[in-house]
Backbone atoms as SQL, in Angstrom:
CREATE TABLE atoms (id INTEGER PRIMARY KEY, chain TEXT, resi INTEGER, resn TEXT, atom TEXT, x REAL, y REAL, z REAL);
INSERT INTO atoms VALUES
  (1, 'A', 1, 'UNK', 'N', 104.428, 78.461, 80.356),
  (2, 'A', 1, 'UNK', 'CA', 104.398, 79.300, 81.537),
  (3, 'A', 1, 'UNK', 'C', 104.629, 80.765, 81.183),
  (4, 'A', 2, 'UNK', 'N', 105.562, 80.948, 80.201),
  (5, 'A', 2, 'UNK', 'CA', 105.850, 82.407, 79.698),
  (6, 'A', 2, 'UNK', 'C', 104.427, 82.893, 79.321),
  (7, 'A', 3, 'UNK', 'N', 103.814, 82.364, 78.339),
  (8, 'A', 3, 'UNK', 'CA', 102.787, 82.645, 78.189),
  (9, 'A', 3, 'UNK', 'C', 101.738, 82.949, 78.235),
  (10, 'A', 4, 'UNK', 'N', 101.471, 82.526, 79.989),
  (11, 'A', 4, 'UNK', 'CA', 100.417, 82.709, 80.768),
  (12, 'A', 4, 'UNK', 'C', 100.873, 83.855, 81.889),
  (13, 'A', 5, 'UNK', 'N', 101.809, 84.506, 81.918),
  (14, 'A', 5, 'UNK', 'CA', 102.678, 85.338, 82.574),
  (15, 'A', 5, 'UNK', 'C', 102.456, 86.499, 81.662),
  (16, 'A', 6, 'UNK', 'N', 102.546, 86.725, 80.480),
  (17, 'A', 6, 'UNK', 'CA', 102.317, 87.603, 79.351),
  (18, 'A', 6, 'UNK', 'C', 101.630, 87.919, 79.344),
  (19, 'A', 7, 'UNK', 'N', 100.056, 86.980, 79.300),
  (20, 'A', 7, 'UNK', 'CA', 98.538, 87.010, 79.396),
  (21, 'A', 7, 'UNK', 'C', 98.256, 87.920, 80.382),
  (22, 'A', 8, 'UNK', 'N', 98.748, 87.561, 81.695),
  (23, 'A', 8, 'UNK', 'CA', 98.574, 88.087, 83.382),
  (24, 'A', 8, 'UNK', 'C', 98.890, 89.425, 83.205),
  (25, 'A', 9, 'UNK', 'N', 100.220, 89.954, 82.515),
  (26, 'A', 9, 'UNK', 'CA', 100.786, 91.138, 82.718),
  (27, 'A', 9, 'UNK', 'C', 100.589, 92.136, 81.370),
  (28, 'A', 10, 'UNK', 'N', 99.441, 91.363, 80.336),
  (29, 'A', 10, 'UNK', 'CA', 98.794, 92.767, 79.605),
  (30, 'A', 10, 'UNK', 'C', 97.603, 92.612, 79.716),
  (31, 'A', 11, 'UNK', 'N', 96.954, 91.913, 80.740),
  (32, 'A', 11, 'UNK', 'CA', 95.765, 92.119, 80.971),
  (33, 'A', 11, 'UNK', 'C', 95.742, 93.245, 82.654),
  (34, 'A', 12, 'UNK', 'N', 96.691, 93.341, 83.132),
  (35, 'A', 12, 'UNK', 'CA', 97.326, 93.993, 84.254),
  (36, 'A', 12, 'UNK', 'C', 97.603, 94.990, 83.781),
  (37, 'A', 13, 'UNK', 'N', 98.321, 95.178, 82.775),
  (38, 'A', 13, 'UNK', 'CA', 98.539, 96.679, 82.241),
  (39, 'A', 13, 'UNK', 'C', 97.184, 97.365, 81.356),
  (40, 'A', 14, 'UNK', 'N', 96.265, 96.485, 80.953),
  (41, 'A', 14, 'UNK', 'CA', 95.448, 97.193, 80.641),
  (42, 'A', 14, 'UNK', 'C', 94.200, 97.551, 81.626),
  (43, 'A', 15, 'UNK', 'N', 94.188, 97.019, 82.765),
  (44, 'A', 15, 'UNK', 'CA', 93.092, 97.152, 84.234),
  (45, 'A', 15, 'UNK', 'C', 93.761, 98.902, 84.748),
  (46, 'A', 16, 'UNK', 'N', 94.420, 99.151, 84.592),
  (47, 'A', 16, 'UNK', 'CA', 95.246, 99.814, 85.464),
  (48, 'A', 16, 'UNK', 'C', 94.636, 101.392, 84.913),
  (49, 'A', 17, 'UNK', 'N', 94.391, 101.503, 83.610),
  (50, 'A', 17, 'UNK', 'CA', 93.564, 102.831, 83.323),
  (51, 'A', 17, 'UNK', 'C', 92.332, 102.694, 83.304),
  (52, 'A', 18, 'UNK', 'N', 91.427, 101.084, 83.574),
  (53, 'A', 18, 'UNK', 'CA', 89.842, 101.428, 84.110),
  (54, 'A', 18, 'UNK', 'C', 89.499, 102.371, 85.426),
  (55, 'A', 19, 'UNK', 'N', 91.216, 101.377, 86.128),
  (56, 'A', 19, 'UNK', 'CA', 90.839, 101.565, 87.603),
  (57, 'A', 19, 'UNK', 'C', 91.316, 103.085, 87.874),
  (58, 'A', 20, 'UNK', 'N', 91.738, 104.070, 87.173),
  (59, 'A', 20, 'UNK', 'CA', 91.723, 105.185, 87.519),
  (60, 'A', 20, 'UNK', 'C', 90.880, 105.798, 86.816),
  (61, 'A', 21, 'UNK', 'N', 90.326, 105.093, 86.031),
  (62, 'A', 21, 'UNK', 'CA', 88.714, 106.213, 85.287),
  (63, 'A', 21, 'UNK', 'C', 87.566, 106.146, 86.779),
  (64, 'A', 22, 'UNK', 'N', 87.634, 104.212, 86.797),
  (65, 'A', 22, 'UNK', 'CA', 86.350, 104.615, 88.144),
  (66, 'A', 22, 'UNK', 'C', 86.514, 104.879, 89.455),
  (67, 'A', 23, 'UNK', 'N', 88.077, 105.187, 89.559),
  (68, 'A', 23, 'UNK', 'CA', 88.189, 105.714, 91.028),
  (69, 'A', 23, 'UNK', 'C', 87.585, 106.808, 91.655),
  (70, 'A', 24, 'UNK', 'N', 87.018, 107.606, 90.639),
  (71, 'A', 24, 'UNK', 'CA', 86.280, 108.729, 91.437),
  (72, 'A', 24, 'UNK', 'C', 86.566, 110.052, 92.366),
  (73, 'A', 25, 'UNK', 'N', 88.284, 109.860, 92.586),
  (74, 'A', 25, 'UNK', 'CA', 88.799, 110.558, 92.468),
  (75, 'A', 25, 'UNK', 'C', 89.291, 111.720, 91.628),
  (76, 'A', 26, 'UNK', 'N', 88.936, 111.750, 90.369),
  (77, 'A', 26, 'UNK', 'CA', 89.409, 112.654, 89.152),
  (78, 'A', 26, 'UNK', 'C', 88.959, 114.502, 89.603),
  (79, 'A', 27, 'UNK', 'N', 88.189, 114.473, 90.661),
  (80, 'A', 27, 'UNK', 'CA', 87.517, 116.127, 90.693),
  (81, 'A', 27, 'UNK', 'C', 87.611, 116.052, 92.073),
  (82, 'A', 28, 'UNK', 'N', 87.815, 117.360, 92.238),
  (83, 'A', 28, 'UNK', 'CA', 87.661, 117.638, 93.606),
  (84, 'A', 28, 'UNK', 'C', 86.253, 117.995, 94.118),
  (85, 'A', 29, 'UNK', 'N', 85.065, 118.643, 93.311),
  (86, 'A', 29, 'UNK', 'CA', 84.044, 118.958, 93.563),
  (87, 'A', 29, 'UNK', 'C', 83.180, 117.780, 93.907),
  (88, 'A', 30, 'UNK', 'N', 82.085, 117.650, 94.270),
  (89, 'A', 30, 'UNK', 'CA', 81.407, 116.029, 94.485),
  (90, 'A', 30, 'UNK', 'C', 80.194, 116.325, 93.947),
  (91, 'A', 31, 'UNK', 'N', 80.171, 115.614, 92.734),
  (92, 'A', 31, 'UNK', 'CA', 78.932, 115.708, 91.793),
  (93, 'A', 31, 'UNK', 'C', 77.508, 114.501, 91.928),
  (94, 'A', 32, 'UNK', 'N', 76.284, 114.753, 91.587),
  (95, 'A', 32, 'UNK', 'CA', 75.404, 114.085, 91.946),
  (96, 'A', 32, 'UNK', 'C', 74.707, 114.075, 90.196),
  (97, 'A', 33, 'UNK', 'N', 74.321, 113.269, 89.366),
  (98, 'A', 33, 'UNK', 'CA', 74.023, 113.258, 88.310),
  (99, 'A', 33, 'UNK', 'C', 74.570, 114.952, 87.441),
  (100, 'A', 34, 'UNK', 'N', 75.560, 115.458, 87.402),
  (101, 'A', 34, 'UNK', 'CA', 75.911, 116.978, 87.373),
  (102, 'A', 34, 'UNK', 'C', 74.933, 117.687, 88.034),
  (103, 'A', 35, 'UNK', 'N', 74.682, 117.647, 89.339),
  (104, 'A', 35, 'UNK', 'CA', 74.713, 118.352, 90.048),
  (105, 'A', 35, 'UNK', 'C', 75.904, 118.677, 91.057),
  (106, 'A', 36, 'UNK', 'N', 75.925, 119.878, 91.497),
  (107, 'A', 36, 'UNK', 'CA', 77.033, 120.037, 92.709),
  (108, 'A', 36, 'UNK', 'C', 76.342, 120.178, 94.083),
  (109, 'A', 37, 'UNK', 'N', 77.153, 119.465, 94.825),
  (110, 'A', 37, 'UNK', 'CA', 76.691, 119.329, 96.147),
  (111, 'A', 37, 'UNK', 'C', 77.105, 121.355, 96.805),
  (112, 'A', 38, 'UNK', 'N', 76.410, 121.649, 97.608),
  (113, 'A', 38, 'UNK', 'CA', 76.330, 123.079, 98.015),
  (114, 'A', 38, 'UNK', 'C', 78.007, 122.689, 98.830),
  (115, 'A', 39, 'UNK', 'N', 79.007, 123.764, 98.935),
  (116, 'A', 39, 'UNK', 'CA', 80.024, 123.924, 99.621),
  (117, 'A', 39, 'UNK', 'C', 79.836, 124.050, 100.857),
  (118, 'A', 40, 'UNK', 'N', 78.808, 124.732, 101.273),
  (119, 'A', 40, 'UNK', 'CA', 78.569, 125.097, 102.812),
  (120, 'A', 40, 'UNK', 'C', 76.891, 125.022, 102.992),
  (121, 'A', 41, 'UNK', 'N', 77.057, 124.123, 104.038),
  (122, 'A', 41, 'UNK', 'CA', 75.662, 123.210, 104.769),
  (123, 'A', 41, 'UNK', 'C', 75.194, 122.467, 103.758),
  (124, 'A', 42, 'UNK', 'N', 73.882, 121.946, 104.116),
  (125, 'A', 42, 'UNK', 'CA', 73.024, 120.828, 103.415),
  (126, 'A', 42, 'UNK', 'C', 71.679, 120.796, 103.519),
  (127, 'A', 43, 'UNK', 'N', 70.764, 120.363, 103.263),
  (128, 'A', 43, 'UNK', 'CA', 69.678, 120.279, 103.576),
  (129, 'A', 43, 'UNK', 'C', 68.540, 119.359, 103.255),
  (130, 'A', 44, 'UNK', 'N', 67.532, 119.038, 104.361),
  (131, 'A', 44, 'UNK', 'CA', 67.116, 118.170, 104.451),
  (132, 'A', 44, 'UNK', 'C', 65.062, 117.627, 104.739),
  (133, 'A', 45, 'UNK', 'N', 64.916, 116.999, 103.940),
  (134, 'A', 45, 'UNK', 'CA', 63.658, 117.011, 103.330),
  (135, 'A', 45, 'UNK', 'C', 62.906, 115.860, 104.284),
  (136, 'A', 46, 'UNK', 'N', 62.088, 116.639, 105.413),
  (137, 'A', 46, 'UNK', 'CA', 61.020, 115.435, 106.472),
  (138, 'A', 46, 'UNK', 'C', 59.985, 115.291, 106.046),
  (139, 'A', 47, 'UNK', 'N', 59.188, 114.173, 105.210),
  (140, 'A', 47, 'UNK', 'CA', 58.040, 113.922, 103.993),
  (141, 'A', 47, 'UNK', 'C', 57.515, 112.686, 104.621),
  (142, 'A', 48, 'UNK', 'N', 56.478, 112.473, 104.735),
  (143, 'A', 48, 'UNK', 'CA', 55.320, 110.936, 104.930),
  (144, 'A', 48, 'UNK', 'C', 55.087, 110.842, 103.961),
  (145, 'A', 49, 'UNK', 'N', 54.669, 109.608, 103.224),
  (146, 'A', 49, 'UNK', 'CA', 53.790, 108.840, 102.353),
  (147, 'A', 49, 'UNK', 'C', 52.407, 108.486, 102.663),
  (148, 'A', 50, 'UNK', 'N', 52.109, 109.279, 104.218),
  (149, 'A', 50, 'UNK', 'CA', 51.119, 109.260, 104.369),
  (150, 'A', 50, 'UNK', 'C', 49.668, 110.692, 103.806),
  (151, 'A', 51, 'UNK', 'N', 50.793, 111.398, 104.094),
  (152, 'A', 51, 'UNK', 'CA', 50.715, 112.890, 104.004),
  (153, 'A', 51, 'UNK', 'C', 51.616, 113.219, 103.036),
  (154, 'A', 52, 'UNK', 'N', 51.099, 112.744, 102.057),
  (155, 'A', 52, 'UNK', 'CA', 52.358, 113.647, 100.356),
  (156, 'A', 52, 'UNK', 'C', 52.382, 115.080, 100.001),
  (157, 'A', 53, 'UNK', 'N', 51.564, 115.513, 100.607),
  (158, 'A', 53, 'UNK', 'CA', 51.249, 117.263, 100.180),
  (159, 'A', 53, 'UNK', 'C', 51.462, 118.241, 101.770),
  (160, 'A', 54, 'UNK', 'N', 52.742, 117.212, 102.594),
  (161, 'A', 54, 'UNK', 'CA', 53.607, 118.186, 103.656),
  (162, 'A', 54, 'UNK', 'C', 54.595, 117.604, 103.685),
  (163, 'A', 55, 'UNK', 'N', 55.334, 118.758, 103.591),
  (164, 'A', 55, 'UNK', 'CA', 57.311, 118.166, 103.689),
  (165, 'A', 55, 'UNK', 'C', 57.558, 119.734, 104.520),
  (166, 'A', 56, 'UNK', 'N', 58.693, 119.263, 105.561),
  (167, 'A', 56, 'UNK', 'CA', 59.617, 120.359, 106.390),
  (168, 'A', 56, 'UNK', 'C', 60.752, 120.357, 105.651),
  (169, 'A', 57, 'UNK', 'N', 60.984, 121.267, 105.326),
  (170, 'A', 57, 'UNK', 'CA', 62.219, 121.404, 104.614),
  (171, 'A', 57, 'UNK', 'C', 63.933, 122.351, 105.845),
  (172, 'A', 58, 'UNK', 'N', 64.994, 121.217, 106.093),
  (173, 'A', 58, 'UNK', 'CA', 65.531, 121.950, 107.216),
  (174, 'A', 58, 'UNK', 'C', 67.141, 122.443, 106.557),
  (175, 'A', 59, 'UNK', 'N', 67.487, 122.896, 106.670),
  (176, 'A', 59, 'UNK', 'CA', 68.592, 123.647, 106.369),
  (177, 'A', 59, 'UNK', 'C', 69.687, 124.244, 107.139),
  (178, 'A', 60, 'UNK', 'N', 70.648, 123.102, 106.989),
  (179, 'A', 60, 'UNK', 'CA', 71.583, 123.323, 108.137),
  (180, 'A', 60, 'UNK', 'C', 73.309, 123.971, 107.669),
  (181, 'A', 61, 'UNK', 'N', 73.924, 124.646, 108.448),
  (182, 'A', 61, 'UNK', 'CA', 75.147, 125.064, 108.493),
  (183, 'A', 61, 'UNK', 'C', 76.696, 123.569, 108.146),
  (184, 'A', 62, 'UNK', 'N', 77.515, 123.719, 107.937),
  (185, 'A', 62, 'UNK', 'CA', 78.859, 122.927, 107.718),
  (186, 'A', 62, 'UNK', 'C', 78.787, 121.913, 109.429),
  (187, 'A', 63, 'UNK', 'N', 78.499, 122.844, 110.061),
  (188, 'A', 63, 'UNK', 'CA', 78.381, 121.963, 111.311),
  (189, 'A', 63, 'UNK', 'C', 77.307, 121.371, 111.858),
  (190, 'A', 64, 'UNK', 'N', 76.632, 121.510, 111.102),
  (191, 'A', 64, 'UNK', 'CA', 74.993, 121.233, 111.627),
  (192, 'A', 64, 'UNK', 'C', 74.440, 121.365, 112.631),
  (193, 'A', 65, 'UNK', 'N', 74.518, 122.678, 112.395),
  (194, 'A', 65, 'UNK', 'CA', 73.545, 123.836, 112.863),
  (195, 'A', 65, 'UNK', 'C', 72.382, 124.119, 112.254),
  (196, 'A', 66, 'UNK', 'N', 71.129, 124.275, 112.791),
  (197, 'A', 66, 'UNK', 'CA', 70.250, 124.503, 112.053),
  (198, 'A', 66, 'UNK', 'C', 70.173, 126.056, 111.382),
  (199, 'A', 67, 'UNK', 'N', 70.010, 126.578, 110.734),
  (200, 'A', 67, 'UNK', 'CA', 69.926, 127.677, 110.334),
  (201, 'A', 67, 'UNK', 'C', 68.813, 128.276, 109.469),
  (202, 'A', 68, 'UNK', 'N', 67.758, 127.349, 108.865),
  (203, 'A', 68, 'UNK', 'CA', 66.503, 127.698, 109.024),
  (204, 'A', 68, 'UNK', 'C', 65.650, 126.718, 108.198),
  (205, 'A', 69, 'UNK', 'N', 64.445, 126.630, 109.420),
  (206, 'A', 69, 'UNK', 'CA', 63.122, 125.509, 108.459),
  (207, 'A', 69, 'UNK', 'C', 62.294, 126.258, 108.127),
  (208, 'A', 70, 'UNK', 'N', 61.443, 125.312, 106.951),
  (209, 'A', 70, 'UNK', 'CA', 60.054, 125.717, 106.504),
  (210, 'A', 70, 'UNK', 'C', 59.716, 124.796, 106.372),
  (211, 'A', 71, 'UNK', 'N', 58.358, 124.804, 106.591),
  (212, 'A', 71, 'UNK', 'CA', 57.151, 124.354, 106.692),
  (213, 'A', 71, 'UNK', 'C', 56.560, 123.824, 104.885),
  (214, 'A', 72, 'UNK', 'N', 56.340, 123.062, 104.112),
  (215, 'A', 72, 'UNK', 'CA', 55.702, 122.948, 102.519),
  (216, 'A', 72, 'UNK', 'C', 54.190, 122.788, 102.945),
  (217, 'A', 73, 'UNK', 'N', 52.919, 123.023, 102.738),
  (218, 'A', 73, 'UNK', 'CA', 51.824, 122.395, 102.868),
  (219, 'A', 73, 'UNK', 'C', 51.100, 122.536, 101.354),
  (220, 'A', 74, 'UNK', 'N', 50.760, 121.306, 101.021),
  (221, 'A', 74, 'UNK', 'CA', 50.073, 121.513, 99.832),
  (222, 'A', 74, 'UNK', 'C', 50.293, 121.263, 98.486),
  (223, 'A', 75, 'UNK', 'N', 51.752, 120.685, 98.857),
  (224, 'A', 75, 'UNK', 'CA', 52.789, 120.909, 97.445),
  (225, 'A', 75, 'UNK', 'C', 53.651, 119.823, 97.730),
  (226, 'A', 76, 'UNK', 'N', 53.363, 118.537, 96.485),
  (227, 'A', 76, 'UNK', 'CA', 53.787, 116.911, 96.577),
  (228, 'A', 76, 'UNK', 'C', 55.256, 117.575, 96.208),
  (229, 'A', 77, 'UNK', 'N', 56.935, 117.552, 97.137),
  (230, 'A', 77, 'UNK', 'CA', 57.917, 117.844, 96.277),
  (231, 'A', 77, 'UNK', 'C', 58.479, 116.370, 96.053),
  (232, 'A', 78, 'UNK', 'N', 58.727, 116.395, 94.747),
  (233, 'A', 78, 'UNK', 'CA', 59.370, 115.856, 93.501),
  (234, 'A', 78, 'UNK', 'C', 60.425, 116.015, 93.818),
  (235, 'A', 79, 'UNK', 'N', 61.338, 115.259, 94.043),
  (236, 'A', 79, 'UNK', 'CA', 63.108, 115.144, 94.595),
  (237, 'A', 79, 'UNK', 'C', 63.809, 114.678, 92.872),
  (238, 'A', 80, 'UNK', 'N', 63.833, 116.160, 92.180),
  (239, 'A', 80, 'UNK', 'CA', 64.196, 116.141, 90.878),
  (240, 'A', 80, 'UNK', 'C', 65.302, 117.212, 90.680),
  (241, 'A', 81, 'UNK', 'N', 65.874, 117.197, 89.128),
  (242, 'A', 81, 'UNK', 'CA', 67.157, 118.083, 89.593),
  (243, 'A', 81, 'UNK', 'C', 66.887, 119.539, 89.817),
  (244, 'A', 82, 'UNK', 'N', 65.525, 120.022, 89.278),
  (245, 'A', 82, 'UNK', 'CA', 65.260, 120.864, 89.612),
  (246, 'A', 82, 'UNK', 'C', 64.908, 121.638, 90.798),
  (247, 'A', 83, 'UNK', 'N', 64.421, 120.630, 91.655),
  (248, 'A', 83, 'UNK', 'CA', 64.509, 121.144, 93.383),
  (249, 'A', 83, 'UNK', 'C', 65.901, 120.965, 93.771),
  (250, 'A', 84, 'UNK', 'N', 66.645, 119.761, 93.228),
  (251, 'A', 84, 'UNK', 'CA', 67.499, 120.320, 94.240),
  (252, 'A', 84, 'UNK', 'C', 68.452, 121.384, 93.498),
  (253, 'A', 85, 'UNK', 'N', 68.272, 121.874, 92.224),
  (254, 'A', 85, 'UNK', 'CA', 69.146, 123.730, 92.186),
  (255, 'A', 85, 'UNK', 'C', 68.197, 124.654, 93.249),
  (256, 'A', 86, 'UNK', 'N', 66.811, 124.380, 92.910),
  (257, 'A', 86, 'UNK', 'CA', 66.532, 125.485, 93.931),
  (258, 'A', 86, 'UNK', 'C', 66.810, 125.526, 95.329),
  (259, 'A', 87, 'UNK', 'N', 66.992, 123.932, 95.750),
  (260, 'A', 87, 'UNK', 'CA', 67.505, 124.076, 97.327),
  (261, 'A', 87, 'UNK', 'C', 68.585, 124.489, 97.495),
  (262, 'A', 88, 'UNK', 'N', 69.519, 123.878, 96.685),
  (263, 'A', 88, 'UNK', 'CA', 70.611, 124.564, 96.737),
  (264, 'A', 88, 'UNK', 'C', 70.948, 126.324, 96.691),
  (265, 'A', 89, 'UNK', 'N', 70.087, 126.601, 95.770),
  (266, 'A', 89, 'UNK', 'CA', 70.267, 128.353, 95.860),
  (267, 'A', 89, 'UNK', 'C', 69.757, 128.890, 97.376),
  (268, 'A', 90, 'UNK', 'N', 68.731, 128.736, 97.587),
  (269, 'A', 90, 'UNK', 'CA', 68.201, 128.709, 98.873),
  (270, 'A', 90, 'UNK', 'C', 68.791, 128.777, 99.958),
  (271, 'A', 91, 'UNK', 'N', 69.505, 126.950, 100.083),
  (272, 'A', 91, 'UNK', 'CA', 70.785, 126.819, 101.149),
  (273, 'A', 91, 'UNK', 'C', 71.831, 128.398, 101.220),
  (274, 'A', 92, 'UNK', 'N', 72.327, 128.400, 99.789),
  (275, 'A', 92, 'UNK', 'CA', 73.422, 129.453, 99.710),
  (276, 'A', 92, 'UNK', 'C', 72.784, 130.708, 100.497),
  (277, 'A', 93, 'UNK', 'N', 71.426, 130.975, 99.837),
  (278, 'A', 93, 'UNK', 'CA', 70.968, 132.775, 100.491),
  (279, 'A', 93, 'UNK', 'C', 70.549, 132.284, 101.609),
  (280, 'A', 94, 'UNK', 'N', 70.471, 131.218, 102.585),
  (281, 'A', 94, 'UNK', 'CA', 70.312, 130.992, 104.037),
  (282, 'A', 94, 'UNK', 'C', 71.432, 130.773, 104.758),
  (283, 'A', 95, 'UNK', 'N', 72.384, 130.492, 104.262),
  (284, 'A', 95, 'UNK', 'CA', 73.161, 130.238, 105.144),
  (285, 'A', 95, 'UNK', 'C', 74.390, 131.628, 104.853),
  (286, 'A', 96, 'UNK', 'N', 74.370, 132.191, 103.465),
  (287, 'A', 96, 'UNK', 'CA', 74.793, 134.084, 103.536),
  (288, 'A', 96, 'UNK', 'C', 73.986, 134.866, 104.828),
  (289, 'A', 97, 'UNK', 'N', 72.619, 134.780, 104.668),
  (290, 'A', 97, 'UNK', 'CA', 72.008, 135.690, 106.268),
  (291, 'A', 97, 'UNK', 'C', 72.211, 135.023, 107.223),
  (292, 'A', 98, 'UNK', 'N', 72.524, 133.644, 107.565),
  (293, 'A', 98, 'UNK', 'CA', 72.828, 133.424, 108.815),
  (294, 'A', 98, 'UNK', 'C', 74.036, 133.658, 109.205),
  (295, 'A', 99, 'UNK', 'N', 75.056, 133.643, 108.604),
  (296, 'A', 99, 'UNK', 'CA', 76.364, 133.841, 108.660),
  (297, 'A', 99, 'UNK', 'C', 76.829, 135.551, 109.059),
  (298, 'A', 100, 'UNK', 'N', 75.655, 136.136, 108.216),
  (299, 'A', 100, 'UNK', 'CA', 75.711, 137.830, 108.699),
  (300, 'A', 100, 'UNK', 'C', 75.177, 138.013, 109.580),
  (301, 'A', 101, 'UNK', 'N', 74.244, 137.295, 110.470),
  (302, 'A', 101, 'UNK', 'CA', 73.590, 137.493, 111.534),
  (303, 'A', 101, 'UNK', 'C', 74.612, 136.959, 112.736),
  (304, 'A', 102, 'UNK', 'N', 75.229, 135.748, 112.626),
  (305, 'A', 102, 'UNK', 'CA', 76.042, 135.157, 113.488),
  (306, 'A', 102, 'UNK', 'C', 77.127, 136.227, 113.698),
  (307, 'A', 103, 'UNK', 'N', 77.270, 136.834, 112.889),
  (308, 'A', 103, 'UNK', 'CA', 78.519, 137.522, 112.497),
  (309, 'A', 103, 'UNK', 'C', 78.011, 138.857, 113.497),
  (310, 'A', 104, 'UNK', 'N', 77.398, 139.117, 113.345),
  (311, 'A', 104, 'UNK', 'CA', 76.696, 140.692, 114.064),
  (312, 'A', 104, 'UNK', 'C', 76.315, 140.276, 114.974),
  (313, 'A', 105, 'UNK', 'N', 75.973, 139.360, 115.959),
  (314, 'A', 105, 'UNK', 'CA', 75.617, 138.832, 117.174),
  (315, 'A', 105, 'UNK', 'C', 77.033, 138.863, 117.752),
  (316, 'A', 106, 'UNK', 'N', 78.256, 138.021, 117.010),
  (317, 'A', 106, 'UNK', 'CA', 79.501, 138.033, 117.712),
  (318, 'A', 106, 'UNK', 'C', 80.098, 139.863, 117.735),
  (319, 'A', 107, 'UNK', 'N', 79.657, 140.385, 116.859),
  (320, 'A', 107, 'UNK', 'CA', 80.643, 141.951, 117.122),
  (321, 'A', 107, 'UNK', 'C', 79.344, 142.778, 118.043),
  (322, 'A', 108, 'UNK', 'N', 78.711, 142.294, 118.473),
  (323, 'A', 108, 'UNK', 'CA', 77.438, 142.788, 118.802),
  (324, 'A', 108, 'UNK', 'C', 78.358, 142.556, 120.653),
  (325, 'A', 109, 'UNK', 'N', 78.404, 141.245, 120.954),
  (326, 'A', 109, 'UNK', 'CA', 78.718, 140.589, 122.366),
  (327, 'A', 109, 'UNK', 'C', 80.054, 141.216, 122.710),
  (328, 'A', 110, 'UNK', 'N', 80.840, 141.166, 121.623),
  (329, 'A', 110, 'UNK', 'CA', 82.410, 142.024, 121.822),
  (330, 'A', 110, 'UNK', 'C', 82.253, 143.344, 121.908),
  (331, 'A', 111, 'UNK', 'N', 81.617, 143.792, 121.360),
  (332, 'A', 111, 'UNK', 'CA', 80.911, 145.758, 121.855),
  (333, 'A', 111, 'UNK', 'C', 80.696, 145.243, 123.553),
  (334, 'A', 112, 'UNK', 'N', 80.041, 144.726, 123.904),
  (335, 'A', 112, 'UNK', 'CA', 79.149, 144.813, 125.105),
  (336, 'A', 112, 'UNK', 'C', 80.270, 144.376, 125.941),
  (337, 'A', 113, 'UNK', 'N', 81.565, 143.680, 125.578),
  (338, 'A', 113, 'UNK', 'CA', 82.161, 143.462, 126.430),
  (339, 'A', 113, 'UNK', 'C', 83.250, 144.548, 126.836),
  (340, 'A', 114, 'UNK', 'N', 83.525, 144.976, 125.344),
  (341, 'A', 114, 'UNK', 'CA', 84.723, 146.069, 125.533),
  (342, 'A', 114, 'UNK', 'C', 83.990, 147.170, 126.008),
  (343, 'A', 115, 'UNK', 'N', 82.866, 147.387, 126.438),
  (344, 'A', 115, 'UNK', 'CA', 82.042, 148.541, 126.885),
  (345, 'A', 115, 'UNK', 'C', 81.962, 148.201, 128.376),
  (346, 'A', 116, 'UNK', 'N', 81.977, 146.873, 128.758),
  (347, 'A', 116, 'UNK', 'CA', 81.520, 146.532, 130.322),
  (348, 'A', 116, 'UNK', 'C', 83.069, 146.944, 131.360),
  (349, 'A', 117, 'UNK', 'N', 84.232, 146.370, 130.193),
  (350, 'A', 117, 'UNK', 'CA', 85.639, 146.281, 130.721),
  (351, 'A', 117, 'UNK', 'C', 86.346, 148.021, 130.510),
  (352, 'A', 118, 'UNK', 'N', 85.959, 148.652, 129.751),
  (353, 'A', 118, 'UNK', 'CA', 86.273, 150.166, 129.439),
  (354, 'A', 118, 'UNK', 'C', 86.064, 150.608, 130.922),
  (355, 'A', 119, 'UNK', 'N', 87.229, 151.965, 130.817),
  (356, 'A', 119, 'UNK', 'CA', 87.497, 152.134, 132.491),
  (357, 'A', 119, 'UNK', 'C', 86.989, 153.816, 132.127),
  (358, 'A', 120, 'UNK', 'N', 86.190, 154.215, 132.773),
  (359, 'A', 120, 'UNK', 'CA', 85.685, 155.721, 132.268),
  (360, 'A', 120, 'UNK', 'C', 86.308, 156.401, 133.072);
């Protein structure tokens, strides 16, 4: 009985550093074959197999918000690591101008208000 108790408890002590290699927990970033997932928004690829040479490509905000599509015509995309760095760069410089635009729309509405409420 000792023996099979021994067995149990170094085969237990040796499970115990698989299970924190594949926990997947080790990074905080969230990697996709080394790729990094974009920090802010995502984006998303509408493609037929009927029609291989059109994809909408949509691109949305942390909250999913849309923040801007395009149109592909003509051009089979290949969901390789190389599109997705370029989507990803993309995402980043779309969702930097939308964020400056959102941003200037809100100090834009607060002008108009502190201008409506201003007592001349």
């Amino acid at each position: 009985m000792k023996k099979v108790t021994r067995i149990a408890l170094f085969i237990l002590l040796l499970s115990i550093p698989l299970v924190k290699a594949f926990s997947g927990n080790n990074d905080t970033t969230a990697k996709n074959n080394g790729l990094e997932f974009p920090e802010k928004g995502y984006w998303v690829i509408e493609s037929n197999k009927a029609v291989p040479r059109h994809a909408i490509v949509y691109f949305y905000t942390e909250d999913g918000t849309l923040a801007y599509k395009e149109t592909i015509e003509g051009i089979k995309l290949k969901l390789n690591g190389k599109l997705k760095r370029r989507l990803n760069q993309v995402l980043l410089n779309v969702i930097g101008q939308y964020e400056q635009e959102h941003l200037s729309l809100e100090h834009e509405k607060q002008l108009l208000l502190s201008n409506l409420c201003r007592k001349d």
